[in-house]
N, C-alpha and C positions, 0 to 999 in steps of 0.2 A: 504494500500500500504506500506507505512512504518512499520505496525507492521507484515506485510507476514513475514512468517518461509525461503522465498525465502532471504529477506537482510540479511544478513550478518555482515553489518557494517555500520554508518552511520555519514559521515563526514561534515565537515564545508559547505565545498560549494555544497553538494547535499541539505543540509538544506535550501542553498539560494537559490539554481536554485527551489526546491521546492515552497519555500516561493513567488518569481515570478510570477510562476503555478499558486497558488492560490490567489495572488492579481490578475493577469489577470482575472479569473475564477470568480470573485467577483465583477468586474466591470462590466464583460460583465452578471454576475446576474442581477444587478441593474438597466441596462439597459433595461430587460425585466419588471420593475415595477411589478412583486412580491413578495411577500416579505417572501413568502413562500420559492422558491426559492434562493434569498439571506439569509436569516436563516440555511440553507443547509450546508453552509459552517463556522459557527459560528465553528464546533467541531476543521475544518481542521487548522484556524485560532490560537484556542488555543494549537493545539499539537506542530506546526508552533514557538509563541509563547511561547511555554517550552525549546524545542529544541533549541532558539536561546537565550536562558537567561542565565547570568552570575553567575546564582544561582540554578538552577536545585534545588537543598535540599530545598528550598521553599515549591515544591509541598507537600512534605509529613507534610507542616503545615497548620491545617486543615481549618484553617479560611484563608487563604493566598489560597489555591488550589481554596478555594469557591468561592472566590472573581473574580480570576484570569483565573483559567483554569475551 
């Protein structure tokens, strides 16, 4: 979704409403007790998670990305 050829641009508060999306998304997983299912969302999580950091230049350090994203 985020990386579609469709966006354009991608600003603060789409990051959040996004970010909401997917904690909602994450509880109502875990609620179904699979864990297969909540695993699903680990990626959404870390892209989530980059997007809303104060450091972005991190990722391209390669034990930092590993760790993290």
């Amino acid at each position: 979704l985020i990386l579609s050829s469709d966006v354009k641009r991608i600003n603060a508060n789409g990051v959040a409403n996004f970010e909401v999306d997917v904690t909602f998304l994450e509880h109502f997983a875990r609620q179904l007790e699979d864990p297969n299912i909540a695993d699903a969302f680990l990626e959404l999580r870390q892209i989530v998670t980059l997007l809303q950091s104060d450091n972005v230049e991190e990722y391209l350090d390669p034990s930092t990305r590993n760790r993290k994203y």
